[in-house]
GUVEXMI-221997 format. One record per residue (C-alpha): residue number from 1; residue in one letter; x, y, z. Coordinates in steps of 0.2 Angstrom, whole numbers. Each point is the difference from the previous one (the first is absolute). Layout:
BEGIN
(NUM,a,(X,Y,Z))
...
% end
This chain:
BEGIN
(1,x,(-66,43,151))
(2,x,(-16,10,-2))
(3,x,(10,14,-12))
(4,x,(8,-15,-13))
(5,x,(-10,0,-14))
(6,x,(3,-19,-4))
(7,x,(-13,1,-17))
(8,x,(9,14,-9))
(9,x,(18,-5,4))
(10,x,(-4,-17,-8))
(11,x,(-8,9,-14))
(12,x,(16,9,-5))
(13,x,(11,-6,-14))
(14,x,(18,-5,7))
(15,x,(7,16,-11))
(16,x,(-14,11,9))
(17,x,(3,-10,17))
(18,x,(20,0,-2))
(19,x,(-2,21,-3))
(20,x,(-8,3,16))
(21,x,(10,-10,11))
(22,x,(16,8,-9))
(23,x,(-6,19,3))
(24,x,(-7,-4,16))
(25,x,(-18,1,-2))
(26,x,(-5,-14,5))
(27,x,(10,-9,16))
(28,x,(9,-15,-4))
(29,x,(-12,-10,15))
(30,x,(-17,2,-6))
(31,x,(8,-7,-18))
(32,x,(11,-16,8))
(33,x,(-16,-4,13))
(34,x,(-14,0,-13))
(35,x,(9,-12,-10))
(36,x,(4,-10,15))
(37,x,(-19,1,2))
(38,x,(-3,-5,-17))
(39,x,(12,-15,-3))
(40,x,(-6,-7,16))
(41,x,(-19,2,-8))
(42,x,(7,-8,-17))
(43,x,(8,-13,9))
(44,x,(-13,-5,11))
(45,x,(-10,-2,-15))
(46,x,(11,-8,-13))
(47,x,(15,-6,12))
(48,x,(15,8,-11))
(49,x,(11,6,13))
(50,x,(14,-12,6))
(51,x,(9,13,11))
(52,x,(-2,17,9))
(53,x,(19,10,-2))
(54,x,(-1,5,19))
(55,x,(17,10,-2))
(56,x,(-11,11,-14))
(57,x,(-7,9,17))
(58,x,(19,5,4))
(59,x,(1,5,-16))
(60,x,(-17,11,-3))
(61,x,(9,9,17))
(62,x,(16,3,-9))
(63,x,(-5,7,-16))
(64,x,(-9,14,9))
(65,x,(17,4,7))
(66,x,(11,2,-17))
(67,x,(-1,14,-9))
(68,x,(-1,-5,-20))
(69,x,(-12,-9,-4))
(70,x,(2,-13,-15))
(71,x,(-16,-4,-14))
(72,x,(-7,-11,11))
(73,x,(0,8,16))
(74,x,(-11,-7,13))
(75,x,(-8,-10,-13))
(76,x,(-5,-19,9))
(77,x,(5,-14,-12))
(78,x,(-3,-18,-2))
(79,x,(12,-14,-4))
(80,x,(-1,-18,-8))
(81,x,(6,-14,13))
(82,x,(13,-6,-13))
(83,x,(10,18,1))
(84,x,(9,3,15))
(85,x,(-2,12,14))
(86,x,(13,-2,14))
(87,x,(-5,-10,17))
(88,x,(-14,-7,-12))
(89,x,(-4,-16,-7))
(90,x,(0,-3,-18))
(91,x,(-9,-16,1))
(92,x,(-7,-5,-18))
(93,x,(-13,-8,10))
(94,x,(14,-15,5))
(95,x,(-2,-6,19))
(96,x,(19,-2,-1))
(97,x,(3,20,-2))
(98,x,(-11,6,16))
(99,x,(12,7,12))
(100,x,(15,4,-12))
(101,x,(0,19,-1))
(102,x,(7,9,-14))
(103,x,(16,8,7))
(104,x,(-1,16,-11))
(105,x,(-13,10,-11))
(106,x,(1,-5,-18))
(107,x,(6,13,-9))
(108,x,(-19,6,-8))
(109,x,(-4,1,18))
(110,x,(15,10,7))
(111,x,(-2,14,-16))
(112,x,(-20,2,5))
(113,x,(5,2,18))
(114,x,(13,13,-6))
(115,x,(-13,9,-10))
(116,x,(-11,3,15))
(117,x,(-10,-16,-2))
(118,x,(-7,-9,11))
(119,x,(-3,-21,1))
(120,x,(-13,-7,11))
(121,x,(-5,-14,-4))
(122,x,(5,-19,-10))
(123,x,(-12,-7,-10))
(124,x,(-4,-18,-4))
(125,x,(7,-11,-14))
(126,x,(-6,-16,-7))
(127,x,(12,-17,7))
(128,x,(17,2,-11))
(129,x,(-6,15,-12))
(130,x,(-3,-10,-16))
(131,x,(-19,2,-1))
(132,x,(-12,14,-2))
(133,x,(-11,-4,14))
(134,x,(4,4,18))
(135,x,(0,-13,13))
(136,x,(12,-8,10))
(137,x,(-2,-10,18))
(138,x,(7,13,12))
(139,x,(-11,15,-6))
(140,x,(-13,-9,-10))
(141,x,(-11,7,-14))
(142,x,(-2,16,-4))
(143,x,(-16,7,-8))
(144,x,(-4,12,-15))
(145,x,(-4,17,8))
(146,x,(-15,2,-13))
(147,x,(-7,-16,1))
(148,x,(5,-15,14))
(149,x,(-2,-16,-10))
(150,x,(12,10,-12))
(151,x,(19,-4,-2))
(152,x,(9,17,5))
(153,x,(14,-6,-13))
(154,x,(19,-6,5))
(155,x,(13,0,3))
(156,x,(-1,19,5))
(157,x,(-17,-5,7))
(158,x,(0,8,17))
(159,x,(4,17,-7))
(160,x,(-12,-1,-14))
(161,x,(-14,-4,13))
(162,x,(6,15,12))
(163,x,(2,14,-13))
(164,x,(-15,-6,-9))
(165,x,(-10,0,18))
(166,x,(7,18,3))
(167,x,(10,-7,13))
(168,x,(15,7,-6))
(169,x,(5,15,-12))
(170,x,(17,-9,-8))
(171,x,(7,-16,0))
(172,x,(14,-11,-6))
(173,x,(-1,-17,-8))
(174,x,(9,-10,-10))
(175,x,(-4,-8,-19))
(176,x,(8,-15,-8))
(177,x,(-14,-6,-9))
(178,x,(-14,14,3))
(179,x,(0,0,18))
(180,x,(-1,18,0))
(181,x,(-14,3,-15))
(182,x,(-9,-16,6))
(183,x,(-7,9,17))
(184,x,(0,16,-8))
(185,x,(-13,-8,-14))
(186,x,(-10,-10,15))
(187,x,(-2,15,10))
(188,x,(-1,14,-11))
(189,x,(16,10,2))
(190,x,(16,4,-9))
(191,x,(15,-8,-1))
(192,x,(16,3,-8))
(193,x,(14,-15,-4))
(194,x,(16,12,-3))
(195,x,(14,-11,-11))
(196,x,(8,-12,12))
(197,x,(16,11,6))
(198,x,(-9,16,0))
(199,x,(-3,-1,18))
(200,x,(12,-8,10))
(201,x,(-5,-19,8))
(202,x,(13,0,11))
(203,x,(-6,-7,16))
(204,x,(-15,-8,-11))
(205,x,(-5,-19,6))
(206,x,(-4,-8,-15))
(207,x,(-10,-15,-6))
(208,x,(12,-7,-11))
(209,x,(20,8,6))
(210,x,(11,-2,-12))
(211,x,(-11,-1,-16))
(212,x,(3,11,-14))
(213,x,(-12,-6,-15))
(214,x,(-15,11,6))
(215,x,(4,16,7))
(216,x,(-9,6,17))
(217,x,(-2,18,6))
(218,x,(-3,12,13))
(219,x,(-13,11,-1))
(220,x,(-16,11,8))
(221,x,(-19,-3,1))
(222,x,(-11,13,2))
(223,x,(-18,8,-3))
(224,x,(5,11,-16))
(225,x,(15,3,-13))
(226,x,(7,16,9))
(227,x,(2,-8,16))
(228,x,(11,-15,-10))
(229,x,(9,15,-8))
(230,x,(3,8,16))
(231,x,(8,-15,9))
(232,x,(10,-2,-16))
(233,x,(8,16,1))
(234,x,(4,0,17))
(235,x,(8,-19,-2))
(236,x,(10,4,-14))
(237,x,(12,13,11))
(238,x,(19,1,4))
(239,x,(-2,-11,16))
(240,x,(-6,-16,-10))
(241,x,(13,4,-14))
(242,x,(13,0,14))
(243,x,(-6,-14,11))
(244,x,(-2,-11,-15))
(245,x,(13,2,-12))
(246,x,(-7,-14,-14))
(247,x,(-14,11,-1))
(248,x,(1,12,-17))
(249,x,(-2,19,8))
(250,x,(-11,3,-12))
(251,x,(-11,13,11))
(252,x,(-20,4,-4))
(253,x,(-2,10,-17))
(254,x,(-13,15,3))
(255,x,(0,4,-21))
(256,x,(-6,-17,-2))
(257,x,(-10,-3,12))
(258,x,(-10,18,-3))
(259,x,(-1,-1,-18))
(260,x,(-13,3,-10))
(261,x,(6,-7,-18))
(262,x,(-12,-11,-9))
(263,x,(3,-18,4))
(264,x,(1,-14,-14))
(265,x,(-6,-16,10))
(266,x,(1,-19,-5))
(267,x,(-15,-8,5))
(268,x,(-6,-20,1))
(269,x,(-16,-6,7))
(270,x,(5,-17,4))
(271,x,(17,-11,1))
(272,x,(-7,-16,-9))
(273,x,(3,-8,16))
(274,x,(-12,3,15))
(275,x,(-17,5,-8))
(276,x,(-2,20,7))
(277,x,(-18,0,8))
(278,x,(-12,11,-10))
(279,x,(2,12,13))
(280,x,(20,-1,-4))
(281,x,(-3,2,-17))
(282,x,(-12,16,3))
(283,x,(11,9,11))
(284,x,(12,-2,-17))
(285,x,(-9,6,-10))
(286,x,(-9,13,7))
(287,x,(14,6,8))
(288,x,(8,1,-20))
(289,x,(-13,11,-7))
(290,x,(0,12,15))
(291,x,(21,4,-3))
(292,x,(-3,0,-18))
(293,x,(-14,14,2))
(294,x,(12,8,11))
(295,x,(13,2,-13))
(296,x,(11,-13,1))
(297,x,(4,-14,-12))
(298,x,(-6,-19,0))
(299,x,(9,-14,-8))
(300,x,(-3,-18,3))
(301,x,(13,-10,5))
(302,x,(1,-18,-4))
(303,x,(7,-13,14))
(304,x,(8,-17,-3))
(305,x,(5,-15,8))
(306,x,(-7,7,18))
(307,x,(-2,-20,4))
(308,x,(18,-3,-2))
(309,x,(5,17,10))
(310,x,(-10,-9,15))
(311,x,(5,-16,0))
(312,x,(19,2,-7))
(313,x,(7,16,6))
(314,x,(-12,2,15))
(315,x,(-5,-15,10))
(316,x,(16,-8,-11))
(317,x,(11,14,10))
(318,x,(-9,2,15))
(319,x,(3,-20,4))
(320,x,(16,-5,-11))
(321,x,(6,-9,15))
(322,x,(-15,-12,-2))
(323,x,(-8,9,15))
(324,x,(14,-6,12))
(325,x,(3,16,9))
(326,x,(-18,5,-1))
(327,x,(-1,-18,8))
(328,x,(12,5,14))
(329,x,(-10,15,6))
(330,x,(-15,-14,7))
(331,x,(12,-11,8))
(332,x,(-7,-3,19))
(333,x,(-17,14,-6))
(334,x,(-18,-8,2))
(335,x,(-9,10,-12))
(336,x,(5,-8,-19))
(337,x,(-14,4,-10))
(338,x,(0,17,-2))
(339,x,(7,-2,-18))
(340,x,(-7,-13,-5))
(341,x,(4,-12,-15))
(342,x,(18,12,0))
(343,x,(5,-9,16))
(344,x,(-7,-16,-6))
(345,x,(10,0,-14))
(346,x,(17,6,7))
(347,x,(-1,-16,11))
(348,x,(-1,-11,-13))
(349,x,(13,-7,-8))
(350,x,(7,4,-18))
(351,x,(-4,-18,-7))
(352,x,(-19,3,3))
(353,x,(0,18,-5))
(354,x,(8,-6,-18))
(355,x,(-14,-16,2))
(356,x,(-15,13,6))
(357,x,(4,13,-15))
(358,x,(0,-11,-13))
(359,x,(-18,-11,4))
(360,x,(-8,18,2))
(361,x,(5,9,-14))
(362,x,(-10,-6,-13))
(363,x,(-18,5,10))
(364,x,(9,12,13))
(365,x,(12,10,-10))
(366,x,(2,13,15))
(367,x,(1,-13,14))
(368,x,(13,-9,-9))
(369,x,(10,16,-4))
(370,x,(1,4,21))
(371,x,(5,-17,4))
(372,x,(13,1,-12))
(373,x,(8,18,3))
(374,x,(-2,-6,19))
(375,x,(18,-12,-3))
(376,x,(17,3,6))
(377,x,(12,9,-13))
(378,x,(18,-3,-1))
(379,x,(13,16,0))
(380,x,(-2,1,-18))
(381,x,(-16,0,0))
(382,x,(-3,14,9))
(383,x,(12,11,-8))
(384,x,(-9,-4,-15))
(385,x,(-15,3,7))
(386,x,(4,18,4))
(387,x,(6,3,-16))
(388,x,(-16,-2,-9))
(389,x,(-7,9,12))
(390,x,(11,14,-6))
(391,x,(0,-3,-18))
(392,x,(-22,0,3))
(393,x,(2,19,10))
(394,x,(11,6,-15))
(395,x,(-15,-7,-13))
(396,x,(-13,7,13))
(397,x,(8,18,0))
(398,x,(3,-2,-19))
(399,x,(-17,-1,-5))
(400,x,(-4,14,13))
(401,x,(10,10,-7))
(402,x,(-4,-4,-19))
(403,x,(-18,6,4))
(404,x,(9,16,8))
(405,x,(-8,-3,17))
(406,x,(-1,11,15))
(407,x,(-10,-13,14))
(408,x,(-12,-13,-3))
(409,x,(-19,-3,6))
(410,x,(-2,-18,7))
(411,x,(-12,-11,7))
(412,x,(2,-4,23))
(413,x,(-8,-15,4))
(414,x,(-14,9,10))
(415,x,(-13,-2,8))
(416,x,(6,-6,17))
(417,x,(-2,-20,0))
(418,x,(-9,-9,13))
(419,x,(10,-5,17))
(420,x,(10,-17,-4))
(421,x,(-3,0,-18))
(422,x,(17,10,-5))
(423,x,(11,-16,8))
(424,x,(-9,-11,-15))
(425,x,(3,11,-15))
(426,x,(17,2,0))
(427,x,(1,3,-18))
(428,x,(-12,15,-1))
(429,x,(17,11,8))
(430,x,(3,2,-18))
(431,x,(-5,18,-4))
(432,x,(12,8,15))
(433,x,(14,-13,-1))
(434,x,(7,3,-20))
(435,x,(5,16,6))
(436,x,(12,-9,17))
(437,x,(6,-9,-14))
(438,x,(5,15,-11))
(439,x,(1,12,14))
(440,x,(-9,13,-4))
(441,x,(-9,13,12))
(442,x,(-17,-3,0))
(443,x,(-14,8,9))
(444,x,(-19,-6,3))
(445,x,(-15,14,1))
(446,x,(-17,-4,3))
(447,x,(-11,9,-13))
(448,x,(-19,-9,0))
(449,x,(-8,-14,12))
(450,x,(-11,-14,-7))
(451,x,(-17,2,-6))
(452,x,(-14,-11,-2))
(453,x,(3,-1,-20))
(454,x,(18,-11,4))
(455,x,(-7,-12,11))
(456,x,(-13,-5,-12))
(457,x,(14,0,-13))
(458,x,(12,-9,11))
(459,x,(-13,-15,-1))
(460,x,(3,-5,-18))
(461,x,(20,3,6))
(462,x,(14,-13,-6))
(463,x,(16,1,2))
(464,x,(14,-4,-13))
(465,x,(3,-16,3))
(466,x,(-18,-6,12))
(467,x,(11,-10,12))
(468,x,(-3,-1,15))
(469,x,(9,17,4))
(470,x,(-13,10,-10))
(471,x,(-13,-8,6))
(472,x,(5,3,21))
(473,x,(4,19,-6))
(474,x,(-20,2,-5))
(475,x,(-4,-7,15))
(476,x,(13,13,9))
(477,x,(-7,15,-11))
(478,x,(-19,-4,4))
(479,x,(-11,13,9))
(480,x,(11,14,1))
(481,x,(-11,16,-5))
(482,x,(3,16,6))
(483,x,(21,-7,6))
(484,x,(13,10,-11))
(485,x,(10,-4,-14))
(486,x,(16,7,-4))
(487,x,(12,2,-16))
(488,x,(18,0,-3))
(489,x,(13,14,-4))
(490,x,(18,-8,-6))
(491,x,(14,11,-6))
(492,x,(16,-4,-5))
(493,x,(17,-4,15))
(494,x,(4,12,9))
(495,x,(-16,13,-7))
(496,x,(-9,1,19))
(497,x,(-3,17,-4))
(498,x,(-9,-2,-16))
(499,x,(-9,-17,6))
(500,x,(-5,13,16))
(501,x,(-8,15,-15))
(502,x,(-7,-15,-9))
(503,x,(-10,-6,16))
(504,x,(-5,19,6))
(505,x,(-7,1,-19))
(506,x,(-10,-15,1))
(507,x,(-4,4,20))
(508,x,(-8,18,-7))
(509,x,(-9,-5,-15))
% end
């Protein structure tokens, strides 16, 4: 339509964008069809879109019709595959879910709708959730908006491609090991990973039902920190207090969010367990002295035993069955190999994990350590499993809190790996996945891209423990000039707001 000015209504931030559709100047139809426009040009392009919410134009009719409007009025939002829209499929990229539609909105979806928002689209997922790539045999793969031969991140892939295309102003997504900060690294955006009952997950499809070692959330994706703060106020209302009643009613703290206090900030550059690319360890560091000329104070933080948060509370936790239910989800699938050597393992039976662990532990320590945290526990097992857990968030938060902490700087694996590599390094999920495992809110901002001075230092690169793992991630980092890199913000449970200043500090300096 020759008076839609498509170019400046995609230049708006969605505070500015949700301003004008709430006093009226600007009509709800040019906003919804430009980024009908857009998401079909993203998807065209990188193939992140599963599903287009036809019932969204019923809606967009409606909304003109009632007379108050909510914080996201008008506002066209996307939504992960895994999170369930009513009369949609929530198909985790398994053949055996086409055609079973969700019979109602989960509840994050049914509080956006009631705050004026509107969902339009379903984006893709990789096969069963549990990888950070994103591919799956119904929808395919889908591609890094910045680059193609680029991995757009996973599970939340779809969405991270889409907003990070400008297809989309806001999405939803999901995180249970970084599957919310890994797209939001690859494709240079922000992400926030609230505390896992912050937002409610009812009517969530997850990976794994039923586990409770590493803690997944809900959460938003979007071009900058305001727009994530925005979707957090408006989700954090009455309605999902009262459609959700395990959900805390803590609603969004304005003091805390718009403070202006000097921040004391832990800080580490790496976790002694996945090498941070030089570009990871810049982004640190530079990122440290620009908060510190800003006022606020420094302190390193030192982390331990990041190996045996992976392998004993994370992939120990995530597959405590021995991988049986994960198992059951590819009975009667094609596609298998999405996760590689995980699936592998699962299948296997205990005798040869115990065998397997013990011949590689000697010259591959970290292979051995998988196998072995791949085995069935017994009841007892796992209770006692998710006591240390508890017992290591109490030492975690003590030595916070001994260092009288406010947030902490981290590295985000970052830049974006090539298409296929994520599916082999399984163990580089390190840096997002220790905070599942204590449930912290973490947030990922990107704050530089990669310069011509990492990729020659990236050639004298390691690894901790040159095993075949370090050696495939040099591979996966290699020619990646000019692609963005990301950092970090964690605070402690509960502390979404503060997490949120943190990252609209970092974001501004």
């Amino acid at each position: 339509h020759p008076s839609v000015n498509m170019t400046s209504i995609l230049s708006l931030s969605l505070p500015e964008l949700s301003q004008k559709l709430r006093d009226g100047s600007l009509p709800l139809e040019h906003v919804f069809y430009t980024y009908v426009n857009e998401a079909v040009r993203i998807t065209i392009e990188t193939n992140c879109i599963t599903e287009y919410l036809e019932e969204c134009e019923t809606q967009l009719k409606k909304a003109k019709l009632t007379g108050k409007p909510g914080l996201l009025y008008g506002v066209p939002v996307s939504i992960k595959d895994s999170i369930d829209c009513q009369g949609h499929d929530s198909t985790l990229g398994f053949i055996k879910n086409l055609n079973k539609p969700a019979a109602e909105d989960s509840v994050v979806v049914q509080v956006l709708r009631r705050q004026g928002a509107i969902p339009f689209v379903k984006t893709n997922v990789p096969q069963s959730l549990i990888s950070y790539d994103c591919k799956n045999l119904i929808f395919g793969q889908t591609f890094n908006p910045l680059l193609y031969t680029r991995s757009p991140g996973g599970s939340s892939g779809g969405e991270g491609a889409l907003v990070g295309g400008g297809g989309s102003i806001l999405g939803l997504g999901t995180d249970v090991g970084g599957s919310l900060r890994f797209p939001a690294a690859f494709c240079g955006i922000c992400a926030l990973k609230p505390t896992g009952n912050r937002l409610s997950k009812k009517g969530i499809v997850s990976g794994v039902p039923g586990q409770k070692a590493v803690a997944a959330a809900v959460g938003p994706i979007a071009k900058d920190v305001e727009s994530l703060a925005l979707c957090m106020r408006a989700l954090l209302c009455e309605d999902m207090f009262n459609l959700d009643s395990t959900v805390p009613p803590l609603p969004f703290n304005e003091e805390i969010y718009s403070s202006t206090q000097p921040l004391r900030i832990g800080y580490y550059e790496t976790d002694f367990f996945t090498m941070p690319s030089p570009a990871m360890r810049r982004a640190v560091r530079e990122m440290k002295e620009l908060l510190e000329d800003a006022g606020h104070t420094l302190v390193p933080f030192e982390l331990m035993n990041v190996d045996y948060v992976v392998f004993n509370f994370c992939l120990r936790g995530l597959f405590a069955d021995g991988g049986a239910s994960f198992l059951k989800k590819f009975q009667g699938e094609l596609e298998k190999s999405s996760t590689g050597l995980l699936f592998w393992l699962a299948k296997s039976p205990d005798w040869l994990k115990t065998l397997l662990s013990w011949i590689a532990k000697p010259f591959m320590p970290r292979f051995s350590n998988i196998v072995r945290s791949m085995r069935a526990n017994t009841v007892d097992e796992v209770w006692s499993l998710h006591h240390e857990i508890e017992e290591f968030c109490h030492q975690f938060t003590a030595q916070w809190k001994k260092l009288n902490l406010d947030v902490m700087l981290c590295p985000m694996l970052s830049p974006a790996l090539r298409i296929g590599y994520p599916v082999k390094l399984s163990v580089a999920v390190s840096y997002a996945m220790l905070y599942n495992a204590l449930d912290f809110p973490a947030g990922v901002v990107p704050v530089t891209m990669v310069m011509e001075e990492d990729e020659e230092e990236l050639k004298s690169y390691q690894g901790y423990f040159q095993d075949w793992w370090d050696q495939t991630l040099v591979k996966a980092f290699r020619d990646s000039v000019g692609l963005p890199v990301a950092v970090q913000c964690v605070a402690l449970p509960w502390q979404e707001e503060l997490c949120l200043r943190f990252m609209k500090e970092v974001e501004t300096l």
